[in-house]
N, C-alpha and C positions, 0 to 999 in steps of 0.2 A: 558618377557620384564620387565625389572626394573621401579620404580616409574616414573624416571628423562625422563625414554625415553617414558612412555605412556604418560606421561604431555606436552612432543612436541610435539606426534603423535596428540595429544588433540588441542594444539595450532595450528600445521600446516593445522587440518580441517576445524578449525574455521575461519583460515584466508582466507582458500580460499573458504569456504562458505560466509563467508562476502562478498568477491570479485567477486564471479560467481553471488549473489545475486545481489548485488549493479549493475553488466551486464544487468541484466534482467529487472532491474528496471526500469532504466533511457533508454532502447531500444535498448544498443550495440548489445545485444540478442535478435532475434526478436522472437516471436511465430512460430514453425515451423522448428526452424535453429538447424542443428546437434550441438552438441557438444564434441568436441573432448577432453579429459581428456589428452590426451600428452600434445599436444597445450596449453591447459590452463595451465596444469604439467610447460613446458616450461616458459610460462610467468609471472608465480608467482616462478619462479626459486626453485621449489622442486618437489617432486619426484608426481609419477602418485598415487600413494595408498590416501592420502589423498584430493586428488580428489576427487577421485572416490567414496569416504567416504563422500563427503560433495555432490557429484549429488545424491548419497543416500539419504542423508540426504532433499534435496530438490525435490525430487520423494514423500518423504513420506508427505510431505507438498501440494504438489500437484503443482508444480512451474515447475518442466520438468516430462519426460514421458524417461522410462527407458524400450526398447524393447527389448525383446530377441535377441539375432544374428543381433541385426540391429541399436545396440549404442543408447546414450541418445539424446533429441530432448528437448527446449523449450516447455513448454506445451502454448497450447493457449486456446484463447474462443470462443462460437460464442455469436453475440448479445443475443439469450434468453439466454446465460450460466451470463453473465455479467449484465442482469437486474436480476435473480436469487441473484447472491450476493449483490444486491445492496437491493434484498428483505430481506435479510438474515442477510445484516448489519444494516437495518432501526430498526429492533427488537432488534437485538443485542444491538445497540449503545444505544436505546432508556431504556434497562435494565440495563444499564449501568448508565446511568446518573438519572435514579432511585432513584438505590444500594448510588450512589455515593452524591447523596441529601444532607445528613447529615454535610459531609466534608466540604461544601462550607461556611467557614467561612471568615471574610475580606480579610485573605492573599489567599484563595485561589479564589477568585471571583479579587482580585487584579492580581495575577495571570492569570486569563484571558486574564483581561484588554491589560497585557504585549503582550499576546499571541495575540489578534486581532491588536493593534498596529504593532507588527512585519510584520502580513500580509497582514498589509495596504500598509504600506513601502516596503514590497516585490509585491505588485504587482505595487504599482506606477512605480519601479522600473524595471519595463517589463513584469513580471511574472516569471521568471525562476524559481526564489526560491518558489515562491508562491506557489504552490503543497507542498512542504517540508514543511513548515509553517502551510498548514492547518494540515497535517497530526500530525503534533506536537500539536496545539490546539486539537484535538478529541482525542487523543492519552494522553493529561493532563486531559481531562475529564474523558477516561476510567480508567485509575490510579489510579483517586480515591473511584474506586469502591469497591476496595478491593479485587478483584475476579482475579488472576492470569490467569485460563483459560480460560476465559472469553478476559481478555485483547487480550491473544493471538492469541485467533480465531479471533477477531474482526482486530488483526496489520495483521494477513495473509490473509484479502479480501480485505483489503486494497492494498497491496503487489499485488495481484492477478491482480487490475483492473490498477495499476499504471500506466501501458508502455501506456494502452488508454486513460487515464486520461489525461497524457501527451499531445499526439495527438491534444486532445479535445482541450487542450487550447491553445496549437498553433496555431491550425487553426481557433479556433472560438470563445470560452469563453474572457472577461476579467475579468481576474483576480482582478483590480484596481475595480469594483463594487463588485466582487463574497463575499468580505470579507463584505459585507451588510448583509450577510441570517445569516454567524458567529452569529451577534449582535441578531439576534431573538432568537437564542439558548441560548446567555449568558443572557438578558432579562427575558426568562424563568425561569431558576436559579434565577436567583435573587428575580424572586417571590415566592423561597422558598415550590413551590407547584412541588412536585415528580413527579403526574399524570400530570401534565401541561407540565415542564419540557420532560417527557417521550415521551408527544405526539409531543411535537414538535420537536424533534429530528429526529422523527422516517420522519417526515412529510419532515424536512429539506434534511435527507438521501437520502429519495426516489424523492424528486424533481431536482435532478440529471441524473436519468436513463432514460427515458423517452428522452432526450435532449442529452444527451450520445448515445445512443441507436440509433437514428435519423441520426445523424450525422455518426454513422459507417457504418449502413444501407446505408446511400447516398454515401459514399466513397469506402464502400465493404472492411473497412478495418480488422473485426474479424477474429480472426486464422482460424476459419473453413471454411473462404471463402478463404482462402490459397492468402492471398495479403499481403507482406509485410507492417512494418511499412516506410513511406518516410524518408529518410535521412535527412532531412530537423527539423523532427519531434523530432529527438535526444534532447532532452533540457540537 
């Protein structure tokens, strides 16, 4: 294969991993639901190979489940797999904003600023966006940690809980207060103390699951209890 042609084989992956991901995200994809590689082939108007390179690609991430003789599937969770990563990201994130101490100088604590602004206005504004906004605020904080792998792990448990996250605020959270716990976080930082910083991150992270957890418990809506997401739910 020449340069020219592995650098589209390269591009045509990525775009439909972008594409199958962005499905999953936002709930078109629900936990559970096959996925067809023509069908997608079809709608992203290129061939099955690159597909099927990009369900690879997100098998190895943990995002679908790719069975012998029996095609690829959505992966899901059940409620303990989803307070797991939420223990997993509470440590995470909290080493994160650590690491990242240092960087917080006025443009980037201004920076913030921007960052909780936006998700005021997004949830005034209904919420829809508001999931997207916060993940952008924690996602600015893990940046500046300096730590590549780190960052990564922490966008793919993210990624992971998103379609319930969703859910959750559909039905129950508002969003127009949620952006209030933001400011304890950015408050921390700003008292310039790592260890303080760290604990209340971890603290903000995990007071989430619990209330998450609850909420899917009473609806039965985790993968392992084999109950779609509602159509309703789609944000």
């Amino acid at each position: 294969m020449s340069f020219a042609s592995r650098m589209t084989a390269a591009t045509a992956q990525d775009e439909a991993y972008r594409a199958i991901l962005q499905d999953i995200r936002c709930g078109r994809h629900q936990p559970g639901e096959r996925l067809i590689p023509e069908t997608i082939a079809r709608e992203l108007a290129m061939s099955r190979m690159p597909v099927r390179e990009a369900l690879q690609r997100l098998a190895n991430e943990g995002l679908v489940v790719i069975r012998p003789n029996r095609g690829c599937v959505v992966a899901g969770l059940t409620v303990e797999e989803i307070f797991e990563l939420f223990e997993i990201r509470s440590v995470l994130e909290g080493l994160a904003v650590r690491l990242a101490m240092p960087r917080f100088d006025a443009a980037a604590l201004a920076e913030l600023d921007d960052h909780l602004a936006r998700m005021r206005r997004a949830g005034e504004a209904g919420g829809a966006d508001w999931l997207g906004r916060h993940q952008a605020f924690h996602a600015y904080i893990c940046s500046l940690s300096g730590r590549p792998k780190l960052i990564a792990q922490i966008a793919a448990l993210h990624i992971a809980v998103e379609p319930y996250m969703r859910v959750w605020l559909h039905h129950v959270s508002q969003p127009a207060h949620a952006t209030e716990r933001q400011d304890e976080v950015v408050e921390a930082i700003r008292t310039g103390d790592a260890e303080h910083a760290e604990t209340v991150m971890r603290e903000h992270v995990m007071r989430t699951a619990p209330r998450l957890a609850a909420f899917l418990r009473g609806r039965g809506e985790a993968a392992g209890m084999q109950a779609p997401l509602p159509a309703d739910a789609r944000l």
